[in-house]
C-alpha positions in Angstrom: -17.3 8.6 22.7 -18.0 9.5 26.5 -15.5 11.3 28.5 -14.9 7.6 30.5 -13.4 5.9 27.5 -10.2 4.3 27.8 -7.8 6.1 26.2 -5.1 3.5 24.5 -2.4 4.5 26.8 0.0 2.0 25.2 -0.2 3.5 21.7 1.6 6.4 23.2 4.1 7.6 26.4 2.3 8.7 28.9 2.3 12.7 29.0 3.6 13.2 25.5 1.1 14.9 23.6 -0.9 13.3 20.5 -1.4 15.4 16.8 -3.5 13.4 14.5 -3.7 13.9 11.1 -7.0 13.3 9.5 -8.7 14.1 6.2 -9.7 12.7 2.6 -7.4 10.2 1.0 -4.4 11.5 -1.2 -5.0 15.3 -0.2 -0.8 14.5 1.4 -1.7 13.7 5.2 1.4 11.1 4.8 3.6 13.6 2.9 2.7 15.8 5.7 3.4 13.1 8.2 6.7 12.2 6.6 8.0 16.3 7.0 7.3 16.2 10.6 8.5 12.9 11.8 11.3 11.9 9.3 11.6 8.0 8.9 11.7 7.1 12.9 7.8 5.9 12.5 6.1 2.6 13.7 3.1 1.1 11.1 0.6 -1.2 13.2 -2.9 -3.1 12.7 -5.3 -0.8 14.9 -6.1 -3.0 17.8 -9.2 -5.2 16.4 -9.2 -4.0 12.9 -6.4 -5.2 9.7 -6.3 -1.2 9.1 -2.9 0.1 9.3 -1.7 3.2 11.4 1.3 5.2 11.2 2.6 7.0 14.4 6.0 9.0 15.0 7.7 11.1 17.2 8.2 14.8 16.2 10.6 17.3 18.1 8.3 20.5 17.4 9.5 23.7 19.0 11.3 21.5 21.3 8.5 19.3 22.7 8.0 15.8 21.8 4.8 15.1 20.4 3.5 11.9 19.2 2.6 12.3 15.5 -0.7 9.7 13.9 -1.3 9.2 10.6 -5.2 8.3 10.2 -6.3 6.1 7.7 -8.1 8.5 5.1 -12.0 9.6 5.9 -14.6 11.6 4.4 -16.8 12.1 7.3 -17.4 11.8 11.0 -20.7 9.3 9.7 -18.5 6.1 8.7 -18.9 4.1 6.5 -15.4 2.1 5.4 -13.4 0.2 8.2 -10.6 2.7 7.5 -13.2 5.6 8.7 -14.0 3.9 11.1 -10.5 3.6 12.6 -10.1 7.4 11.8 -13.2 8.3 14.3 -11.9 5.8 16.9 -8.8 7.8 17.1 -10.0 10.9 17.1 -12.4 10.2 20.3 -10.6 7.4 21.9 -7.2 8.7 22.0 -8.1 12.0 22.2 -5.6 14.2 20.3 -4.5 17.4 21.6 -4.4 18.7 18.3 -6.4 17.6 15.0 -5.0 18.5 11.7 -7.1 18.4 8.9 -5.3 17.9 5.7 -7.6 19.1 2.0 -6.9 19.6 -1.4 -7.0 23.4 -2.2 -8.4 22.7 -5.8 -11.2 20.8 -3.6 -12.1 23.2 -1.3 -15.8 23.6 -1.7 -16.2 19.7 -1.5 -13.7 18.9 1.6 -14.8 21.8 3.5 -18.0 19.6 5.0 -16.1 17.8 6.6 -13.9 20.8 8.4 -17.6 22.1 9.5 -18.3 18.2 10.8 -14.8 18.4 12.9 -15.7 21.9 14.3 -19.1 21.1 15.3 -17.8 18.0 17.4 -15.6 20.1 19.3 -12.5 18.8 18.5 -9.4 20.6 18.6 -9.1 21.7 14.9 -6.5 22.9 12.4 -6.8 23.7 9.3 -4.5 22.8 6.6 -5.1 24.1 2.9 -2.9 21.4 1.1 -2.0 21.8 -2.2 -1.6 25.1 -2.9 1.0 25.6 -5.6 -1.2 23.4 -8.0 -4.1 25.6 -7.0 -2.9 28.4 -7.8 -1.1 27.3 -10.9 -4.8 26.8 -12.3 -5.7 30.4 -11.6 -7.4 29.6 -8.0 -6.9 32.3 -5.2 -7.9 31.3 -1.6 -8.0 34.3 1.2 -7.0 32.4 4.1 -7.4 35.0 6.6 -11.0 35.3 6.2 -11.1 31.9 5.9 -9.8 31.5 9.4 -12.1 34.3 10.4 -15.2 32.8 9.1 -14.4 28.8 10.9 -12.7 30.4 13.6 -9.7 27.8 13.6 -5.9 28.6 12.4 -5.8 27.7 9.0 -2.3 27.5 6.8 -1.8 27.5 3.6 0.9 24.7 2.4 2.6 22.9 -0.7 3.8 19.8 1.6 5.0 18.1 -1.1 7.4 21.3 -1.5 7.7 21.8 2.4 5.5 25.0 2.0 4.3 26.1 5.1 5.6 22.9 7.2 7.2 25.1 9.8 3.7 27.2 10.0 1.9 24.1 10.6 5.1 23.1 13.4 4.0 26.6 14.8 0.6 26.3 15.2 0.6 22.7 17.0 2.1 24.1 19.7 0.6 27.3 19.8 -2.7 26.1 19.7 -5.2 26.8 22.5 -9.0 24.8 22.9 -11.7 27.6 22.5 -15.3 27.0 22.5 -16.3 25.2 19.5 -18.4 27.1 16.7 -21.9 25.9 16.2 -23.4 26.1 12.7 -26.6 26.9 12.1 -29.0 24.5 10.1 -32.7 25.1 8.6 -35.0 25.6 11.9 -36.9 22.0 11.2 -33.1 20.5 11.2 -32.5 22.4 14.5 -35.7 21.4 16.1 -35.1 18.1 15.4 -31.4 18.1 17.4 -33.2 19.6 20.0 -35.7 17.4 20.5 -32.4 14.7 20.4 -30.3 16.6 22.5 -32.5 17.1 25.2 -32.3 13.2 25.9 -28.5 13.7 26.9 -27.2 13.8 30.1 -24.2 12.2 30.3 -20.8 14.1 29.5 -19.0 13.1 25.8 -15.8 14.0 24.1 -17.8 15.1 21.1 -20.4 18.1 21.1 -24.1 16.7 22.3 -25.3 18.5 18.4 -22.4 16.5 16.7 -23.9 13.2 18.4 -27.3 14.0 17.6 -26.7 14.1 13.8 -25.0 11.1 13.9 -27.6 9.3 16.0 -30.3 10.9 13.5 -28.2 9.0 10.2 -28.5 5.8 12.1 -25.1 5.3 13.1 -24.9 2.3 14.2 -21.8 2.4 17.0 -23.2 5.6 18.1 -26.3 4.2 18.6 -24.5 1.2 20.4 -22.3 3.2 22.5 -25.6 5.3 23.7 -27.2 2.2 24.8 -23.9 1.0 26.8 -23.9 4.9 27.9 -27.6 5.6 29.5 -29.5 2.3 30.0 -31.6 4.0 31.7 -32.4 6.7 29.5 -31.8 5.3 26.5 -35.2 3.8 25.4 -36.7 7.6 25.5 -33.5 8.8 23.5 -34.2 5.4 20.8 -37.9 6.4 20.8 -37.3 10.2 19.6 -34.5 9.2 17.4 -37.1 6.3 15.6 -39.7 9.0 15.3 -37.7 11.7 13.9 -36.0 9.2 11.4 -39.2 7.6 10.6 -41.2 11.2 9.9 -38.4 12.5 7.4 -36.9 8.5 5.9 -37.1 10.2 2.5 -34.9 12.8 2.5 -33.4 13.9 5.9 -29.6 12.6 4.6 -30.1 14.7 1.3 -31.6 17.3 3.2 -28.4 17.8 5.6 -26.2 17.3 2.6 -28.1 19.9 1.1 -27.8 22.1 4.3 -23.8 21.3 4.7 -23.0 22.5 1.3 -24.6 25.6 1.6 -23.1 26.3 5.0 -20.0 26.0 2.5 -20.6 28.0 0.1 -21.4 31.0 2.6 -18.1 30.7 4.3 -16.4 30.4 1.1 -18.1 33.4 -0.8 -15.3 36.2 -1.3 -12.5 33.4 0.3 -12.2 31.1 -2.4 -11.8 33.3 -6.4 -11.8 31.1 -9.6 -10.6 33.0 -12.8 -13.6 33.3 -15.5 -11.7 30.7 -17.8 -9.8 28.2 -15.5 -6.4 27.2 -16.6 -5.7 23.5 -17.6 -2.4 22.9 -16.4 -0.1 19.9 -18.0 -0.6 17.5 -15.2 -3.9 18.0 -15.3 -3.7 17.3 -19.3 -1.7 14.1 -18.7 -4.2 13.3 -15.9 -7.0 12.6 -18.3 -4.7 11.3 -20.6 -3.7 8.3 -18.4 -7.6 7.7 -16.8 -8.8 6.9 -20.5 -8.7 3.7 -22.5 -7.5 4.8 -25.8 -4.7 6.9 -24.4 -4.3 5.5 -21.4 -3.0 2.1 -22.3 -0.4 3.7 -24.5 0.7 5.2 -21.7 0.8 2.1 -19.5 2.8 0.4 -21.8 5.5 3.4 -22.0 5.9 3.5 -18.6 6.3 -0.3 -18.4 8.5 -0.7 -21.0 10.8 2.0 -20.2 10.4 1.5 -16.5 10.3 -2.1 -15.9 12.0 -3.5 -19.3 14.6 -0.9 -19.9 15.8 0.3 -16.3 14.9 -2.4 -14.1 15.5 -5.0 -16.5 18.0 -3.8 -18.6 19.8 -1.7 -16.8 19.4 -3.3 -13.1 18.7 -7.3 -14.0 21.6 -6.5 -17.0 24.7 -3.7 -16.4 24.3 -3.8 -12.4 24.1 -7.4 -12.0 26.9 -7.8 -14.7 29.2 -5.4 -12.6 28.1 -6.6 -9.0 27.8 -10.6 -9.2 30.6 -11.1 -12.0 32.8 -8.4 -11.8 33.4 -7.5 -8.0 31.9 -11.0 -6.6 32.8 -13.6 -8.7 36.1 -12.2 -10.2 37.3 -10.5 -7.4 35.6 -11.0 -3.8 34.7 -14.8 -3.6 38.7 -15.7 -5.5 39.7 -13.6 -2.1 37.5 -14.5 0.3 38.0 -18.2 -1.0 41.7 -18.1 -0.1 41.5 -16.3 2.9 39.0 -18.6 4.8 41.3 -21.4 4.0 44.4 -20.1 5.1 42.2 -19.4 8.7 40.0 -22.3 8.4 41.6 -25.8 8.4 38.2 -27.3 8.6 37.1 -28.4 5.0 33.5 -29.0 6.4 33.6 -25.2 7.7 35.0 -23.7 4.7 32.4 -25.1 3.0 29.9 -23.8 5.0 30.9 -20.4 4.1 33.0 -20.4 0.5 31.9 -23.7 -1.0 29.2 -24.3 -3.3 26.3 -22.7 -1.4 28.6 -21.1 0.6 27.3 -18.3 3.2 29.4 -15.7 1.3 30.0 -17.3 -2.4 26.6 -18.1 -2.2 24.1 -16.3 -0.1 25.7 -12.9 0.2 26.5 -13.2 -3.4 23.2 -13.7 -4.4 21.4 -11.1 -1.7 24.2 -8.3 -2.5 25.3 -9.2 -6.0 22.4 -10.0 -8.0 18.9 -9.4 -6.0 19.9 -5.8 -4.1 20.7 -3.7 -7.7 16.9 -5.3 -9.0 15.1 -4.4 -6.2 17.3 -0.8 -5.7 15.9 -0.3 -9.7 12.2 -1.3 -9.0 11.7 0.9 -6.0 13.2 4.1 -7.2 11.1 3.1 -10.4 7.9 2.8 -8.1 9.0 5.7 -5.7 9.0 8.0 -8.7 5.4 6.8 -10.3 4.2 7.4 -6.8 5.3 10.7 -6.4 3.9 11.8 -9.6 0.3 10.7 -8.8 0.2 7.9 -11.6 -1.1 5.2 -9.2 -4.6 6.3 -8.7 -5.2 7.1 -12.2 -4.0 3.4 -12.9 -6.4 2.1 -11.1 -9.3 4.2 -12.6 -7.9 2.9 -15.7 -8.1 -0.9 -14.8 -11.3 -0.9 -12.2 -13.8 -2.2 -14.9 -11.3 -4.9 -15.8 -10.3 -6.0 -12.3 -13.8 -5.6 -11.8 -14.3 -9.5 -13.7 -12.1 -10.7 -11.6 -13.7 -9.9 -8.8 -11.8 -6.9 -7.0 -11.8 -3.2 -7.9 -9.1 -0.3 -9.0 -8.1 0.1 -5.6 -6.1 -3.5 -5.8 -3.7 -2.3 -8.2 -1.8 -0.8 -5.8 -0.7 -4.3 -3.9 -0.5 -5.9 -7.3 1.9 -3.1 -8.8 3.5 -3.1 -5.5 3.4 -6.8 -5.6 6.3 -6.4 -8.4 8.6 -5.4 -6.2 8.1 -7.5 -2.9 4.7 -9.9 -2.6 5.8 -10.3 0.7 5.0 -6.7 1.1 2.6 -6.6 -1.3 0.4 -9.2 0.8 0.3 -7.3 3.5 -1.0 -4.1 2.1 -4.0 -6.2 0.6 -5.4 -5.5 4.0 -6.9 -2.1 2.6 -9.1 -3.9 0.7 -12.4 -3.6 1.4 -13.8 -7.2 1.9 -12.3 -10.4 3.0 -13.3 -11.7 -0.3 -11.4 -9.1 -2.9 -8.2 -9.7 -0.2 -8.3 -13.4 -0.5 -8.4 -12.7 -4.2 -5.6 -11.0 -4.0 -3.8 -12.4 -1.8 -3.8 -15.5 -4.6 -3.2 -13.8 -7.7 -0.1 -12.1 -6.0 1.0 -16.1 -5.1 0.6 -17.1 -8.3 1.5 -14.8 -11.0 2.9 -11.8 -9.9 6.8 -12.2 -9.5 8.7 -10.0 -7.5 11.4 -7.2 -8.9 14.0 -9.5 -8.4 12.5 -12.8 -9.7 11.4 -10.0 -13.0 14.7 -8.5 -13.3 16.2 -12.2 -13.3 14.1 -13.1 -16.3 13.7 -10.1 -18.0 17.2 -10.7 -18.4 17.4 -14.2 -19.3 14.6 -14.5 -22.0 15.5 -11.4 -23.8 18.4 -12.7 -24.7 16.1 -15.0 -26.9 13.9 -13.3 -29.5 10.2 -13.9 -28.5 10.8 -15.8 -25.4 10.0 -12.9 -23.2 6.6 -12.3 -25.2 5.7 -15.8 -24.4 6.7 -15.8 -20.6 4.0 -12.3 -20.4 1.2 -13.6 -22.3 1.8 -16.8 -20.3 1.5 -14.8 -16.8 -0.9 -12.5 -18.4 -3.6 -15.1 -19.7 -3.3 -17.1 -16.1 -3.6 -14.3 -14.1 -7.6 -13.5 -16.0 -8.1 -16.8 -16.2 -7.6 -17.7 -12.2 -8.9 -14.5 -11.5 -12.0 -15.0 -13.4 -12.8 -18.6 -11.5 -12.0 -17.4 -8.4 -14.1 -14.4 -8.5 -16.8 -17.2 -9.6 -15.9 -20.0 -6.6 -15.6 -17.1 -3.6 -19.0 -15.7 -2.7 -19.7 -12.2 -2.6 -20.2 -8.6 -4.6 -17.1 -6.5 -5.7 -17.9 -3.2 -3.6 -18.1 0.4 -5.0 -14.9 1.7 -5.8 -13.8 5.5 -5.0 -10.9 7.1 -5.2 -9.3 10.9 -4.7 -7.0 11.8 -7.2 -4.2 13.6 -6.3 -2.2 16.3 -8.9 0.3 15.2 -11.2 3.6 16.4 -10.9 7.2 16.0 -11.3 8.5 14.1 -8.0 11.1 15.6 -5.7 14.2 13.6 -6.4 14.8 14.2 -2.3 11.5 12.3 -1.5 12.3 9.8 -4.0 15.4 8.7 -3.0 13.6 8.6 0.8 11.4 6.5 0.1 13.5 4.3 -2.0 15.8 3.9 0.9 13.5 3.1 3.6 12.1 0.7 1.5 15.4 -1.1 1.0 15.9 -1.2 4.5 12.9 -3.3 5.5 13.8 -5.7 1.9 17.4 -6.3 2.7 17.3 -6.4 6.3 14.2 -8.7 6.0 16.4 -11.3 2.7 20.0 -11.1 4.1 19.6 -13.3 6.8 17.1 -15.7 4.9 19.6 -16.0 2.2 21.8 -17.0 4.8 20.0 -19.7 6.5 19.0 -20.6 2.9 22.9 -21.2 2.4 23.0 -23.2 5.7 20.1 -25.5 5.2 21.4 -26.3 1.6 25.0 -27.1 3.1 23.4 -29.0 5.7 21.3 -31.0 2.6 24.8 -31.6 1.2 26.7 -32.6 4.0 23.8 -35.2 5.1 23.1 -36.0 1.6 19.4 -35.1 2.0 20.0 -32.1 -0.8 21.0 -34.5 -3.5 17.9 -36.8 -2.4 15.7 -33.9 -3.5 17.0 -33.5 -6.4 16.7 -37.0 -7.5 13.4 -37.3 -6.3 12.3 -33.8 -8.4 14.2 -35.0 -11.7 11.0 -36.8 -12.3 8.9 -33.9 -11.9 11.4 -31.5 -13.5 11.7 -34.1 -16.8 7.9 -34.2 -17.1 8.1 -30.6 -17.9 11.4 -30.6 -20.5 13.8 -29.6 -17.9 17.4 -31.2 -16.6 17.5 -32.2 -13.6 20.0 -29.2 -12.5 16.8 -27.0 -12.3 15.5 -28.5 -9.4 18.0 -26.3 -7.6 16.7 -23.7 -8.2 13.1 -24.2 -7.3 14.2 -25.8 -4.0 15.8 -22.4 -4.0 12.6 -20.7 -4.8 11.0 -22.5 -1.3 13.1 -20.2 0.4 12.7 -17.1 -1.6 11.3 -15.9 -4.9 14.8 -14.3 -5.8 16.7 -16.9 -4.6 15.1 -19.6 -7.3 15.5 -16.6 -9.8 19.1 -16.2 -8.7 19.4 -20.1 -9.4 18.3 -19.9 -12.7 20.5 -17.1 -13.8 23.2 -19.4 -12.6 22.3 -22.1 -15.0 21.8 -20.1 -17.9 25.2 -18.5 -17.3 26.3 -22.2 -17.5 24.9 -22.9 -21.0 22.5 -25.7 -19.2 19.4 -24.5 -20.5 18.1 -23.6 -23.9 15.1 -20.9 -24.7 12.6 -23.5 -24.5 13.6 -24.3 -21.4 14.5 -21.5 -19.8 10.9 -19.9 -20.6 9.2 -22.9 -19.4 11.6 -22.7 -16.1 10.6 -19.4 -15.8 7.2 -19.7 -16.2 6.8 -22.6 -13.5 9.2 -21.0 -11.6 7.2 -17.5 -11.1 3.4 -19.6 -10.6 5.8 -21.5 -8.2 4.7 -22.1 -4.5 5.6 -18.7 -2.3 8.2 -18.7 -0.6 8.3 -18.9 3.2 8.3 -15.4 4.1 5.2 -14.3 1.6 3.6 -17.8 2.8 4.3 -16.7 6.8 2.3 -13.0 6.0 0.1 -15.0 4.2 -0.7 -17.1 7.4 -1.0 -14.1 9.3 -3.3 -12.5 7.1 -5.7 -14.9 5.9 -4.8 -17.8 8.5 -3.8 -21.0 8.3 -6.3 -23.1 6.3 -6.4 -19.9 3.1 -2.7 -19.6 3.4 -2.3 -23.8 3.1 -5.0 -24.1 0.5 -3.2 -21.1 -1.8 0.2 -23.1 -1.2 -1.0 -26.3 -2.5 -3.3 -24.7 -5.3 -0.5 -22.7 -6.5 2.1 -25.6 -6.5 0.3 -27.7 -8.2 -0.8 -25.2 -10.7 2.2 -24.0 -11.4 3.8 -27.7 -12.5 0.6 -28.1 -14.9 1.0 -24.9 -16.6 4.7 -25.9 -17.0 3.8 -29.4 -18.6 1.0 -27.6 -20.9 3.9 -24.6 -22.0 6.1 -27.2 -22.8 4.1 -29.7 -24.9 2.7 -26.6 -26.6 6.3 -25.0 -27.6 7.2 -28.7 -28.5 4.5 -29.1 -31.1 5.0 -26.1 -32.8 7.9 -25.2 -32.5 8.5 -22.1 -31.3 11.4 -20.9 -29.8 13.2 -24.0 -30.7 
């Protein structure tokens, strides 16, 4: 935090200028981001950490500025990795401008931090977030005297509506340093920074008051960087700072608290009006709706069955996939294609390479275009639009006591739901987890029973078809899911941590942001399965042509008879080693070719989803955990997933169900 750090020159060009964005999480710091750089944005690890950071460019007023999206904090004293990431950027990289992003129907609460940011000397702006839904519960915020009082620009804004994003534009450029304001404390509290501050000689990029605070909450990289700092000095600076802490060890954190919030509540007297009976708006209605028990696991189940059974299932895995793979490929393209490539091709070896049996085209491009991209194109405008509305962090209030056995808290809900659309995704965002221990948790659960949107949609669509086969498949995946859960939270040392989370409003999504988001999340899917699908198709030609394929297959009928399947469905699992959707993919094939009855096909799709990832989720899970947790998942999983299969399908044999 001295003026001689090194700046991380590569994070940016040199000379363009940095804005960071900085503030409490879901207050709309990456709507905000998303209005001011558009989709051109880079998402990293911060060097050292597994916390990711967004950064884009942004034309503003005609300059180029470099625009960083800080993992969300809710103080200058850290605690969480992802705080701590937030500091380091704000003193390391040293941001021309710092935005700070809070909730309007918060202001009271997020304001400490604002006074924290000031006080360091940091180039501030103030950004009163929210707005509309403020105001739609009666709230009225004078931000002029507002501004007066902190002495910063402050803007009111509904980013989520693009209210006041060209104000905000404005005032990044237009802003000039000025000397920060200094609040005043009790006069104990300020004799106490004095008797820090008068240690200090050295020259920092955060006020010497600012430092002294932290130093006095035992912080324990700013203590470190002050002994790297002043060697020298630092033994007198340790000796005060031991004293001081020692003398008031009872209360000197509630005390500032204390101090803080009433610093707060004089700059917000007059600014911030609340009508004698505040209005409870609909979202907020539906909000504590969805955060309890009894109604909120109604609610989860509407959503789900509307959202996942009935659009993404039905209507993506069933009328898109009907139209796509049979009616354009299979009836019109491939017949074409078929007779083109042999009228070019005189090679039979080549033209089955790309129209034979697993085909480049009649196979892998048929599968990516025809039957995975409508399923995936459903789930993500299904999850882009329960985003939007704010559902997510009520979900996982609603599940943290559950997920809780199982050894991780609410806030893994988001990879797990996210999980259903891509676990190759989903694995990555585990990283926001708190502790190695709740992201290896995770990271195992997502490889074993969480199957991806088009691997869902597949057999959503296949076991419907037979009346309670799709019942058994879910209490299947649901039962295995507590039960692994439960013994792994009991194997893996360790505490769950606390578990906080802001909750944003609910509201009706933007059909503009949807759609966004929806298709830059297609992008990174199909540009990341097209050409796996293709070497997918070349690998299984090359099986073929060598006759290695056919070797695997006999070698698996064993394996594949053990749990009440023909031998045909080893196809698609050795499908399924290449992608999720691609073994899904294979079994719609066999269905469609009446190989399979339903107490097959649920016992297919049952191994088939526990099945071991496939290499792209296995790759991120290398990367993530390492070799030896990524290796031990693999063969846990595998072998797991054939056992459940032989237990499924001497249970439906014996009593007949489904039969």
């Amino acid at each position: 935090m001295a003026s001689s750090s090194n700046n991380q020159s590569e994070v940016a060009q040199d000379g363009v200028k940095r804005v960071a964005l900085v503030g409490n999480p879901n207050v709309g710091k990456s709507v905000l981001f998303n209005a001011l750089t558009g989709a051109y944005v880079t998402v990293s690890n911060y060097p050292g950490t597994s916390v990711e950071v967004s950064r884009g460019n942004a034309t503003l007023e005609g300059e180029i500025w470099q625009v960083i999206d800080t993992p969300g904090m809710y103080s200058i004293h850290t605690i969480t990795e992802e705080e701590r990431v937030a500091r380091e950027i704000l003193l390391n990289e040293t941001p021309d401008v710092v935005v700070h992003v809070l909730d309007a129907r918060n202001l009271e609460r997020m304001l400490a931090m604002t006074i924290q940011l000031i006080e360091a000397g940091l180039p501030v702006i103030l950004v009163v977030n929210i707005l509309d839904e403020a105001e739609r519960m009666g709230l009225s915020i004078d931000l002029e005297l507002l501004q007066q009082r902190l002495g910063i620009p402050v803007i009111g804004a509904a980013t989520a509506r693009k209210r006041g994003v060209d104000e905000i534009r404005s005032a990044v450029v237009a802003y000039r340093r000025t000397a920060a304001r200094q609040f005043s404390y009790s006069r104990l509290l300020e004799q106490d920074i004095a008797q820090v501050t008068q240690h200090m000689s050295g020259s920092y990029i955060m006020s010497p008051k600012s430092l002294a605070l932290l130093l006095l909450q035992q912080d324990d990289e700013v203590t470190a960087l002050f002994k790297q700092w002043d060697r020298e000095g630092y033994e007198a600076l340790s000796e005060k700072v031991r004293q001081i802490t020692f003398e008031r060890r009872e209360s000197f954190h509630l005390d500032l608290s204390l101090e803080r919030k009433d610093i707060v509540r004089t700059l917000i007297k007059d600014v911030l009006v609340a009508p004698a009976k505040r209005v409870i708006t609909i979202g907020e209605r539906l909000s504590t709706l969805a955060v309890r028990p009894l109604t909120g696991v109604p609610l989860l189940l509407i959503v789900l069955y509307f959202g996942l059974y009935k659009f993404v299932g039905e209507f993506g895995a069933g009328t898109l996939v009907d139209l796509l793979e049979k009616q354009i490929f299979v009836e019109r393209v491939n017949p074409w294609i078929t007779a083109v490539i042999k009228d070019l091709i005189p090679w039979g070896i080549i033209q089955e390479l790309i129209v034979g049996e697993y085909g480049i085209i009649t196979l892998g491009i048929r599968y990516a275009v025809g039957i995975i991209l409508p399923i995936v194109a459903t789930f993500f405008i299904f999850f882009s639009f329960l985003e939007d509305t704010g559902y997510f962090p009520r979900l996982a209030l609603l599940v943290d006591r559950l997920f809780k056995y199982i050894g991780l808290t609410g806030r893994a809900v988001i990879p797990m739901v996210l999980g259903f659309g891509c676990d190759t995704m989903a694995t990555m965002v585990t990283r926001t987890l708190e502790t190695k221990r709740e992201r290896v948790i995770a990271t195992l659960l997502l490889a074993l029973a969480i199957p991806c949107s088009a691997q869902l949609g597949v057999i959503i669509g296949l076991l419907s078809k037979a009346q309670g086969a799709l019942l058994v498949w879910g209490l299947c995946m649901l039962l295995l899911f507590i039960i692994v859960g439960l013994l792994a939270s009991r194997v893996l040392p360790g505490e769950p941590p606390m578990f906080y989370m802001e909750l944003p409003p609910m509201r009706l999504p933007q059909i503009g942001n949807v759609l966004t988001k929806t298709y830059t999340r297609m992008q990174w899917y199909f540009l990341e399965i097209l050409p796996l699908f293709i070497l997918a198709s070349v690998l299984l030609w090359l099986g073929k042509v060598t006759g290695f394929f056919e070797k695997m297959i006999t070698a698996m009928t064993p394996v594949m008879a053990s749990i009440g399947l023909p031998k045909e469905t080893a196809v698609a699992f050795i499908f399924g080693f290449f992608r999720r959707d691609y073994g899904a993919a294979g079994l719609y094939d066999l269905q469609s070719k009446g190989l399979m009855d339903a107490r097959q096909l649920t016992v297919a799709a049952v191994t088939l989803t526990l099945f071991i990832p496939c290499i792209a989720q296995f790759l991120v899970m290398k990367n993530e955990r390492g070799w030896k947790t990524a290796s031990a998942i693999g063969v846990f999983v595998s072998l797991f997933a054939y056992a459940s299969g032989y237990v499924l399908n001497k249970l439906l044999l014996m009593t007949g169900i489904l039969a």
